[in-house]
PyMOL Python script that loads the backbone (N, CA, C, O; Angstrom):
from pymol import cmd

cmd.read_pdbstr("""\
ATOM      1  N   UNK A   1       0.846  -1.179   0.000  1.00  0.00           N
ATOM      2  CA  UNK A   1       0.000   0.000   0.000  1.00  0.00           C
ATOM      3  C   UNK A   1       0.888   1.238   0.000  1.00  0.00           C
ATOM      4  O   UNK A   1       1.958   1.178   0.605  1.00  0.00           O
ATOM      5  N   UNK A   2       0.453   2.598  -0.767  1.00  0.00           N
ATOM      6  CA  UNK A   2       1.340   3.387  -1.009  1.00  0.00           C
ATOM      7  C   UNK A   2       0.262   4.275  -0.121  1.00  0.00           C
ATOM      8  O   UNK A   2      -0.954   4.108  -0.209  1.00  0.00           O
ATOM      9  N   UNK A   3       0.956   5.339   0.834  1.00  0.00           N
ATOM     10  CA  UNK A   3       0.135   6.255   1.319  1.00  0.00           C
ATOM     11  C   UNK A   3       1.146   7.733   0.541  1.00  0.00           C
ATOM     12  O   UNK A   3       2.371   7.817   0.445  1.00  0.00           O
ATOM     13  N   UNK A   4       0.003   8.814   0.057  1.00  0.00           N
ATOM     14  CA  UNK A   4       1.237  10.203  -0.107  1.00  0.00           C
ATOM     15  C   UNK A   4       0.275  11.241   0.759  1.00  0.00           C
ATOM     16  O   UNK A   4      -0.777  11.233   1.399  1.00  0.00           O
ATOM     17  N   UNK A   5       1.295  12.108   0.368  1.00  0.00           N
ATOM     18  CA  UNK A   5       1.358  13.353   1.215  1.00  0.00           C
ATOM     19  C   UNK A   5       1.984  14.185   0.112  1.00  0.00           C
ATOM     20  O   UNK A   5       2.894  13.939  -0.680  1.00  0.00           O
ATOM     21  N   UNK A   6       0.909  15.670   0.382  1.00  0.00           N
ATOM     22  CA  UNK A   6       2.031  16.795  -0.522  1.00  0.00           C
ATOM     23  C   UNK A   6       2.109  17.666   0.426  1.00  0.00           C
ATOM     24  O   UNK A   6       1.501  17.404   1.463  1.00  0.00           O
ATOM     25  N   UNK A   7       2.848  18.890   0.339  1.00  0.00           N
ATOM     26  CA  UNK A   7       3.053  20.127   1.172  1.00  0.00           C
ATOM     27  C   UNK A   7       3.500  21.211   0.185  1.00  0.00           C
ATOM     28  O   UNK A   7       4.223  21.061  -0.799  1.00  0.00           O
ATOM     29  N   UNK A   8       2.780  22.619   0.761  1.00  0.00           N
ATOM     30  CA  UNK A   8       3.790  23.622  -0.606  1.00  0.00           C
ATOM     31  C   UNK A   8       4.116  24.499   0.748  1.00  0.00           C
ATOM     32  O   UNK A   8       3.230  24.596   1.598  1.00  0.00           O
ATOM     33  N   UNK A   9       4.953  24.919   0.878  1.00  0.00           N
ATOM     34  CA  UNK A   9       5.618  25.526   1.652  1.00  0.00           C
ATOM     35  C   UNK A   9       6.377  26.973   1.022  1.00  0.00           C
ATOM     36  O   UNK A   9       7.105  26.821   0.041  1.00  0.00           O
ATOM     37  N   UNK A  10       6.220  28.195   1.522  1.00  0.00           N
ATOM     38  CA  UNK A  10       6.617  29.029   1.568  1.00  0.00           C
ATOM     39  C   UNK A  10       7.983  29.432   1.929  1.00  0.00           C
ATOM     40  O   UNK A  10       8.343  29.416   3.106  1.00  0.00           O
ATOM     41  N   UNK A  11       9.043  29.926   0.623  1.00  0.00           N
ATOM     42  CA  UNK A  11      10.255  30.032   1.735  1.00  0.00           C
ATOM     43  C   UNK A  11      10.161  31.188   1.884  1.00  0.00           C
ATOM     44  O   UNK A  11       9.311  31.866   1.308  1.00  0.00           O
ATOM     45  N   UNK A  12      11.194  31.730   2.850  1.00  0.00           N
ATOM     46  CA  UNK A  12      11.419  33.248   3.297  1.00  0.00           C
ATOM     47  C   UNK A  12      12.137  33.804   1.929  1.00  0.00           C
ATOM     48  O   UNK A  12      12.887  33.352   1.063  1.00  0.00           O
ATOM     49  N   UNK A  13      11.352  35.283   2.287  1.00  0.00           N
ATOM     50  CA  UNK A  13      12.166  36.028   0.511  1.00  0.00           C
ATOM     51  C   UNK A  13      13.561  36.175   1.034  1.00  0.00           C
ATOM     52  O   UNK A  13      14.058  36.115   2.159  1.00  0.00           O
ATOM     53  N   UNK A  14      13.886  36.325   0.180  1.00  0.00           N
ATOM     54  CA  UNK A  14      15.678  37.066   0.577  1.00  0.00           C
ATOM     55  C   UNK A  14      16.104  36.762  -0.847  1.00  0.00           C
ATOM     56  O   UNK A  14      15.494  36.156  -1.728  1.00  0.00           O
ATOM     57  N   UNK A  15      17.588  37.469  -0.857  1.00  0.00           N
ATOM     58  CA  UNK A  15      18.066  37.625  -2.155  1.00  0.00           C
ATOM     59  C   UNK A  15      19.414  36.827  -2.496  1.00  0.00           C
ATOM     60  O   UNK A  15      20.308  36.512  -1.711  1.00  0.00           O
ATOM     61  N   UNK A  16      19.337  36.614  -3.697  1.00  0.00           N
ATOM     62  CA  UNK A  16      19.990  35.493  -4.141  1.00  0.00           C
ATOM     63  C   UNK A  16      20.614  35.907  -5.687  1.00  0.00           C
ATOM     64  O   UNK A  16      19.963  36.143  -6.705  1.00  0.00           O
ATOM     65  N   UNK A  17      22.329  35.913  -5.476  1.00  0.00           N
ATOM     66  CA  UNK A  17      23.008  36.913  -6.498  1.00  0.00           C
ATOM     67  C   UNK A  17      22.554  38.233  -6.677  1.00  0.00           C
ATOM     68  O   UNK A  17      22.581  38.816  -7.761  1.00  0.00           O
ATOM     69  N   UNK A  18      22.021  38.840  -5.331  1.00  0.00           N
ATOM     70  CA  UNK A  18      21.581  40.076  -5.782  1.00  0.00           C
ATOM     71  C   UNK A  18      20.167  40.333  -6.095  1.00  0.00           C
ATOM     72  O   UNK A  18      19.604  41.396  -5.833  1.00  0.00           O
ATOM     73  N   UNK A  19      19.580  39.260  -6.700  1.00  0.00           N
ATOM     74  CA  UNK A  19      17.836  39.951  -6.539  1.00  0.00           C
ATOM     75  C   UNK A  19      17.441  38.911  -5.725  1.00  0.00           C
ATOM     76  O   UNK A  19      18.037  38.043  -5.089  1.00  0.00           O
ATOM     77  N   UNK A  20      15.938  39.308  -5.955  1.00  0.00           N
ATOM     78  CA  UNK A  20      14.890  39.609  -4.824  1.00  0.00           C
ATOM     79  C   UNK A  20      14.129  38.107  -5.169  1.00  0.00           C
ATOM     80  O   UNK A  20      13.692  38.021  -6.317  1.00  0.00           O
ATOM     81  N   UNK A  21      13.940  36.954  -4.302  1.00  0.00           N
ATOM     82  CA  UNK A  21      13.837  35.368  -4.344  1.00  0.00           C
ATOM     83  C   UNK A  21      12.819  35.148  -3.385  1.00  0.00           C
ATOM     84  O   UNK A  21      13.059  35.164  -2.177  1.00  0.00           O
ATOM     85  N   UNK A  22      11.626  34.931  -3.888  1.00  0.00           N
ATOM     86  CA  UNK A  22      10.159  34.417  -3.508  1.00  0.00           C
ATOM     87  C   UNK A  22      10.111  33.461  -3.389  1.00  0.00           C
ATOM     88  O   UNK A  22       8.881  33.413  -3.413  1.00  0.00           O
ATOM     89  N   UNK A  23      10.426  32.363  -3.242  1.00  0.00           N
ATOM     90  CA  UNK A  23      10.508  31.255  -3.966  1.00  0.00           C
ATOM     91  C   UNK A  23       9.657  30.419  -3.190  1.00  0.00           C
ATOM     92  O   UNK A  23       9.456  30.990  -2.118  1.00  0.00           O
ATOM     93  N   UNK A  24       8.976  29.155  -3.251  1.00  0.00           N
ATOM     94  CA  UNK A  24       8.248  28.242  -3.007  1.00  0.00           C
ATOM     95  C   UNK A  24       8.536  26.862  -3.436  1.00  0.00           C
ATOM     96  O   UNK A  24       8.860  26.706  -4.614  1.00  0.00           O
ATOM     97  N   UNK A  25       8.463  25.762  -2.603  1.00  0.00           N
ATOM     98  CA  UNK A  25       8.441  24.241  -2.387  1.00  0.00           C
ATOM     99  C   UNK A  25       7.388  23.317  -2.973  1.00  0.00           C
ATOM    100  O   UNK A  25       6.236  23.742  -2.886  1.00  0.00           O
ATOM    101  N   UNK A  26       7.519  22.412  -3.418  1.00  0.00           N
ATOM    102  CA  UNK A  26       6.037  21.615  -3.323  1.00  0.00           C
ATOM    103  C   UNK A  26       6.729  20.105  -3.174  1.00  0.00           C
ATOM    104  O   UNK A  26       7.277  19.874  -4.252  1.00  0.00           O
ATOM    105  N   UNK A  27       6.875  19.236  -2.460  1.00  0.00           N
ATOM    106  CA  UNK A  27       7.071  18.357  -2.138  1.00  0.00           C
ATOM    107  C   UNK A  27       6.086  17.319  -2.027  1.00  0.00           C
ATOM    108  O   UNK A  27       4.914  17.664  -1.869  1.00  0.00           O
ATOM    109  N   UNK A  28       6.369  16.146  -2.083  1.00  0.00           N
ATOM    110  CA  UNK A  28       5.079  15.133  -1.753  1.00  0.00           C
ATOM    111  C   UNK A  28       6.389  13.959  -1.044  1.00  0.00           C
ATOM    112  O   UNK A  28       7.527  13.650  -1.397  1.00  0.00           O
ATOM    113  N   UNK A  29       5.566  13.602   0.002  1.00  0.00           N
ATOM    114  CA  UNK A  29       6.002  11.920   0.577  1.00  0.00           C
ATOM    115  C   UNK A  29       5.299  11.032   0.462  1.00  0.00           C
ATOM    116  O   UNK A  29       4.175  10.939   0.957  1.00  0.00           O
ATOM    117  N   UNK A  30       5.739  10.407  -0.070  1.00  0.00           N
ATOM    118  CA  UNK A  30       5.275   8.427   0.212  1.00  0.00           C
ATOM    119  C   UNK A  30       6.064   7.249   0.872  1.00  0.00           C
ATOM    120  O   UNK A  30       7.255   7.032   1.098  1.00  0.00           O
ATOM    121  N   UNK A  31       4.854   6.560   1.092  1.00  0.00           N
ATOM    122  CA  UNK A  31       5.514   5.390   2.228  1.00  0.00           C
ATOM    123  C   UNK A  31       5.611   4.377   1.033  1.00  0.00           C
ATOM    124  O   UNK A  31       4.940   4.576   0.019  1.00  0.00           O
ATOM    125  N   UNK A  32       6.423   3.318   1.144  1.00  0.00           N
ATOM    126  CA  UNK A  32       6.043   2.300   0.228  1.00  0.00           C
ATOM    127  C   UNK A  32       7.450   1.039   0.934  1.00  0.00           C
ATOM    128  O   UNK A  32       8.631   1.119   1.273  1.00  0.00           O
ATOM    129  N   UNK A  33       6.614   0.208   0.866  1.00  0.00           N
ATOM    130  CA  UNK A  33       7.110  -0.961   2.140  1.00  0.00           C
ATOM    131  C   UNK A  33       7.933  -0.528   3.445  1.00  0.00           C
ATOM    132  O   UNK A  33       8.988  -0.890   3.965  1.00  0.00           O
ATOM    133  N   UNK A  34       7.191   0.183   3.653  1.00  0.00           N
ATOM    134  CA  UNK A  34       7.528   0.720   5.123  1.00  0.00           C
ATOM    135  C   UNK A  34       8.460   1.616   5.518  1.00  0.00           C
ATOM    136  O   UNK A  34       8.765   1.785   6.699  1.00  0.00           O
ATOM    137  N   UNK A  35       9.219   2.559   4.051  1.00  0.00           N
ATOM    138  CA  UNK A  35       9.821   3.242   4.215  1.00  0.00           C
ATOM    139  C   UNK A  35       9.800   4.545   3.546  1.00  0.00           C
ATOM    140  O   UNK A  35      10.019   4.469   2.337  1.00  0.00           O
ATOM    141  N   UNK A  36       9.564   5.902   4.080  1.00  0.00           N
ATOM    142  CA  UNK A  36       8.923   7.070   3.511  1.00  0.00           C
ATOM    143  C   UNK A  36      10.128   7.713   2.355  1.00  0.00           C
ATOM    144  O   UNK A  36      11.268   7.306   2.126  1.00  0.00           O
ATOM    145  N   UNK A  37       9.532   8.613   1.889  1.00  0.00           N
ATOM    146  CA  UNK A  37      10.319   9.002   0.643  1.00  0.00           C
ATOM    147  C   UNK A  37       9.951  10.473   0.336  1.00  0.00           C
ATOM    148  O   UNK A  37       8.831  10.957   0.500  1.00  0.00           O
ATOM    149  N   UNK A  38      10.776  10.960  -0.016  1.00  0.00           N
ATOM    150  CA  UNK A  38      10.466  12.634  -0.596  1.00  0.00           C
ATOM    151  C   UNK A  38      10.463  12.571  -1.658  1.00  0.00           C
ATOM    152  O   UNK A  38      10.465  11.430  -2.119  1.00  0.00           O
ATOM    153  N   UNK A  39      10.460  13.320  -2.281  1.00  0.00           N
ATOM    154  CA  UNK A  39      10.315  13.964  -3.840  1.00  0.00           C
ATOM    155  C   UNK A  39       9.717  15.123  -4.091  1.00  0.00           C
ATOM    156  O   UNK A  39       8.498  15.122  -3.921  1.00  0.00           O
ATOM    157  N   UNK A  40      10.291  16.271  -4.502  1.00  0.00           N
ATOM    158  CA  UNK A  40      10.217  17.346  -4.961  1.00  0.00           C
ATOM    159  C   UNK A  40       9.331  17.605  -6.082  1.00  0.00           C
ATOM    160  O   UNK A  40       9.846  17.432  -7.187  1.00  0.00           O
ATOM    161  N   UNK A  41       8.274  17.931  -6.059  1.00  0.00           N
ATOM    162  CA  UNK A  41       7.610  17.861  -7.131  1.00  0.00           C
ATOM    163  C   UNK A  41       8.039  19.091  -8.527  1.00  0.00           C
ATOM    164  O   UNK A  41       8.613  20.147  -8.264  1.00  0.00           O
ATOM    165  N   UNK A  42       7.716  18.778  -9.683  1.00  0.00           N
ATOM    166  CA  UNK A  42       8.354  19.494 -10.400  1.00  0.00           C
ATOM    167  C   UNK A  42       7.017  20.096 -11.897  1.00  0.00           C
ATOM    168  O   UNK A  42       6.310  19.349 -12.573  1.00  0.00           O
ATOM    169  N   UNK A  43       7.084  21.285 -11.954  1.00  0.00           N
ATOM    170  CA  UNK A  43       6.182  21.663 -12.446  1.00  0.00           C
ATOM    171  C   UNK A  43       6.137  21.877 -14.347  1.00  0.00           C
ATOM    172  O   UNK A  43       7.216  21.976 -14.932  1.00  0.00           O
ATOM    173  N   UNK A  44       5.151  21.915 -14.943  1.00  0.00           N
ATOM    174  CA  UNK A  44       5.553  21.981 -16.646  1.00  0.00           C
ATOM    175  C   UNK A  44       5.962  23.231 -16.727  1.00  0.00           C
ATOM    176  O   UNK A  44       5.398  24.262 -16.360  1.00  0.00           O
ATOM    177  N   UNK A  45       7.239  23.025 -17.360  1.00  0.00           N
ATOM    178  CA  UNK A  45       7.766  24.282 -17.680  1.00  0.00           C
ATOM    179  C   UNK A  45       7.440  25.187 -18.488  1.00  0.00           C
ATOM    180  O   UNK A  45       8.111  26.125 -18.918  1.00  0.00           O
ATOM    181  N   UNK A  46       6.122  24.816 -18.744  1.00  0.00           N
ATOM    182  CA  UNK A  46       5.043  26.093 -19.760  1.00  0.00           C
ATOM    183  C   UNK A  46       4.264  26.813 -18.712  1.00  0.00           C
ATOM    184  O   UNK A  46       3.549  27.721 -19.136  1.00  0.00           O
ATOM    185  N   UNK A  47       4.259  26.589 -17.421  1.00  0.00           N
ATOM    186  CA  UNK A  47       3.326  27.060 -16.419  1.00  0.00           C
ATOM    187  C   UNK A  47       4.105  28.318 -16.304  1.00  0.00           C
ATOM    188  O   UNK A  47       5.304  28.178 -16.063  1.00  0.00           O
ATOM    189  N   UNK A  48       3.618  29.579 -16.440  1.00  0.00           N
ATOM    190  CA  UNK A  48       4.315  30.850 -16.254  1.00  0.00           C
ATOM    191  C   UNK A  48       4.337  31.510 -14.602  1.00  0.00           C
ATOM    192  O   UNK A  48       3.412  31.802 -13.843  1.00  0.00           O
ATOM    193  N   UNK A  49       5.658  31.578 -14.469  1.00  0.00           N
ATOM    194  CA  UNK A  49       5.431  31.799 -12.663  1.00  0.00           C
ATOM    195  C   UNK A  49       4.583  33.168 -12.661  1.00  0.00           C
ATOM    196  O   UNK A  49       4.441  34.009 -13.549  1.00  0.00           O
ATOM    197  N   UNK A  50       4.075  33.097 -11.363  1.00  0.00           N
ATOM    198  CA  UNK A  50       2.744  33.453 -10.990  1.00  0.00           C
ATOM    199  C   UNK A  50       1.198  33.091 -10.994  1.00  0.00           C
ATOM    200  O   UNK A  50       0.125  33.590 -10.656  1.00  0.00           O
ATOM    201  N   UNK A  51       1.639  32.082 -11.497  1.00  0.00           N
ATOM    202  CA  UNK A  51      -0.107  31.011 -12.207  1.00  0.00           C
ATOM    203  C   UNK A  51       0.103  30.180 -10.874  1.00  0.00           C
ATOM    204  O   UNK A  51       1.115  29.610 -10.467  1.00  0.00           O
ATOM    205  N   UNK A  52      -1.663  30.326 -10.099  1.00  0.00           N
ATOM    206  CA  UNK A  52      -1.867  30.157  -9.230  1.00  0.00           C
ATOM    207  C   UNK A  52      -2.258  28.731  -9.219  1.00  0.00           C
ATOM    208  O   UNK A  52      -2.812  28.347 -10.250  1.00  0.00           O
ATOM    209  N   UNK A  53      -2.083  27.834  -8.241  1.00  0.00           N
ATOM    210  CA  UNK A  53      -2.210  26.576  -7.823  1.00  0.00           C
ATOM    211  C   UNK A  53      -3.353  26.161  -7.020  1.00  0.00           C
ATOM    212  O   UNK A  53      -3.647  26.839  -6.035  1.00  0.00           O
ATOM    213  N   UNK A  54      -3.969  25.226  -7.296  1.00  0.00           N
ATOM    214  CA  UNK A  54      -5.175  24.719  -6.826  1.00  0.00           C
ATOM    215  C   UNK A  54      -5.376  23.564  -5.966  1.00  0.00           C
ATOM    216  O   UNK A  54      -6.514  23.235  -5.631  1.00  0.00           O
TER     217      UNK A  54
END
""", "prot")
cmd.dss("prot")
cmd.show_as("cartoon", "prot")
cmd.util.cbc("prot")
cmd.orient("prot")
């Protein structure tokens, strides 16, 4: 049995080479034979940042 989990998490802004870094997480875990797992979820790179998530 596979159980998941996602999370989007907010990071703190701060700047990075000099500009200004909003940036945001989306992760999901799964268990699968008894041992949990991360993975970073990764988005289509046609999605234009600022397109809101549901």
């Amino acid at each position: 049995m596979c159980e998941v989990r996602v999370a989007i998490t907010n990071l703190p802004p701060g700047k990075m080479m000099g500009i200004d870094s909003e940036g945001m997480l989306i992760s999901a875990t799964h268990t699968v034979n008894g041992t949990e797992r991360l993975n970073l979820l990764m988005l289509d790179p046609h999605i234009p940042a600022g397109a809101k998530l549901y």
